[in-house]
C-alpha positions as CSV (number, residue, x, y, z in Angstrom):
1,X,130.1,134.5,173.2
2,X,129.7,136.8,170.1
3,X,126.5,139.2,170.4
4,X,124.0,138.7,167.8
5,X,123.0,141.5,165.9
6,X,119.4,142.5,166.0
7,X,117.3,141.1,163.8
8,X,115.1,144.0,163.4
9,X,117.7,146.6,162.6
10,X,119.4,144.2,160.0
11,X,119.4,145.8,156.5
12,X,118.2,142.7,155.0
13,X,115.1,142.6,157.0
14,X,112.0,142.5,155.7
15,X,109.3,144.7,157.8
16,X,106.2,143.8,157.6
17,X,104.3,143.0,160.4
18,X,104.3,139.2,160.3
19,X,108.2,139.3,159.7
20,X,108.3,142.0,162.5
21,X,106.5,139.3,165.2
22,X,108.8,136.7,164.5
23,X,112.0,138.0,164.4
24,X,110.8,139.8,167.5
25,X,109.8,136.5,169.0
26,X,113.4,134.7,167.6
27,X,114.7,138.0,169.5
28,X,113.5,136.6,172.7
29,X,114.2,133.3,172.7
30,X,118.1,133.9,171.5
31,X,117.9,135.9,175.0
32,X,116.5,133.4,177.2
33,X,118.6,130.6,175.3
34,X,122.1,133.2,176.5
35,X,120.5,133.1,180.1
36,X,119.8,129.6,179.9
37,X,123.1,128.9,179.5
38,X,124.3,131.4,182.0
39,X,122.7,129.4,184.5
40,X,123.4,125.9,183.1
41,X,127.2,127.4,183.5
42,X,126.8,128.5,186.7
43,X,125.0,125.0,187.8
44,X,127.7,123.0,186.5
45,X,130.2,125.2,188.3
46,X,128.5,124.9,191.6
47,X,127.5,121.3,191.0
48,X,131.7,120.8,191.2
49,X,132.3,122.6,193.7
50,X,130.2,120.2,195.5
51,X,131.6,117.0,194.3
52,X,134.9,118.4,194.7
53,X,133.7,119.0,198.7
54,X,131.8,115.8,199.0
55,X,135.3,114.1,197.4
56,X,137.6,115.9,200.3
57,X,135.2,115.3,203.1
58,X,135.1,111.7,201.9
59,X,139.3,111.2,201.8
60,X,139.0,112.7,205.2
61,X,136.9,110.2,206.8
62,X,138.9,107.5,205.0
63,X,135.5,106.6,202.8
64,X,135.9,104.5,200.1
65,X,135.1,107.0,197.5
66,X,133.8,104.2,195.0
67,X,131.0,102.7,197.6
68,X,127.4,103.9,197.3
69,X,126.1,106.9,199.3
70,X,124.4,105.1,201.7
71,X,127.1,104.0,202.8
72,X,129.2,107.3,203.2
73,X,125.8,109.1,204.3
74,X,125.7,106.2,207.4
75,X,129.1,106.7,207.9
76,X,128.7,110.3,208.2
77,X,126.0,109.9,210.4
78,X,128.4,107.6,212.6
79,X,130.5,110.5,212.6
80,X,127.5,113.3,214.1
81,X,126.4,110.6,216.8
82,X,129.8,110.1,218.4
83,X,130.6,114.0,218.4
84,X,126.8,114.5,219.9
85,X,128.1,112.1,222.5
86,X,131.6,114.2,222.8
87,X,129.3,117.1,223.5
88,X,127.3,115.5,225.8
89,X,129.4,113.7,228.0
90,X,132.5,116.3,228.3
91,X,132.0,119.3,230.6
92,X,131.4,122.6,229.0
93,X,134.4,124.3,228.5
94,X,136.3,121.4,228.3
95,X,138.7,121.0,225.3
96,X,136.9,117.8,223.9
97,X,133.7,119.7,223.6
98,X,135.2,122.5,222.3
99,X,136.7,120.7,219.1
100,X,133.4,118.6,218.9
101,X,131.2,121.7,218.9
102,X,133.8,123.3,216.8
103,X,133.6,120.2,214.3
104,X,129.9,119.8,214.1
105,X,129.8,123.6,212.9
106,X,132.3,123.5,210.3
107,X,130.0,120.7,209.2
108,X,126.9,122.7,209.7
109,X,125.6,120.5,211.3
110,X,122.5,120.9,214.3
111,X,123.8,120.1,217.9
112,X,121.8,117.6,220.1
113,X,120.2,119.4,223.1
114,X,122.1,118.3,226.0
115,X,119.9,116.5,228.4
C-alpha cells in the first residue's frame, strides 16, 4: 500500500485552525482505516488456516465434507469417546494407550480421568 502524504505538511494546505482539526482528524482515521485492514488481513488469513484444518481433519475421518456441523462435531465427538475408552480400558504403558493419549493431544483435546 502507497503511504499517504501528510495532510498537514502538503503545500496546498490551508492552515487555519478549523482546516488544521480536520485534516488532523482525516489524519487519524486514514491510520486506523491501514490498521483495520491489517487486521481484517490477518483475520482472513487465520480464518483459512482454519478451514483449511477443519477440511483435512474432516477427509481424515472420512466426513462428508458437504453435511452440516452437527454432524461432523457428533462424529468428532464419537471419535474422543472411543479414545477415552482406549485410555481407560488399556493398561498404562501399553501401546494402545500410548497412540490414544498421543491422538487425543494432537487434537488438544482434555483426557477423561481414569476411574
Amino acid at each position: 500500500m502507497w503511504a499517504q502524504p501528510s495532510l498537514l505538511t502538503d503545500r496546498l494546505f490551508c492552515g487555519d485552525e478549523t482546516h488544521r482539526t480536520l485534516a488532523t482528524g482525516v489524519e487519524s482515521l486514514l491510520t486506523e482505516i491501514q490498521a483495520l485492514r491489517k487486521e481484517a488481513e490477518r483475520s482472513k488469513r487465520m480464518l483459512l488456516d482454519a478451514c483449511v484444518s477443519i477440511g483435512s481433519i474432516g477427509e481424515a475421518l472420512g466426513l462428508d465434507m458437504d453435511a452440516d456441523a452437527d454432524m461432523m462435531i457428533g462424529t468428532a465427538r464419537d471419535l474422543i469417546d472411543g479414545l477415552n475408552r482406549i485410555i481407560n480400558e488399556c493398561p498404562l504403558g501399553s501401546p494402545g494407550f500410548a497412540i490414544a493419549t498421543e491422538v487425543m493431544g494432537e487434537l488438544g483435546v482434555q483426557q477423561e480421568t481414569q476411574p
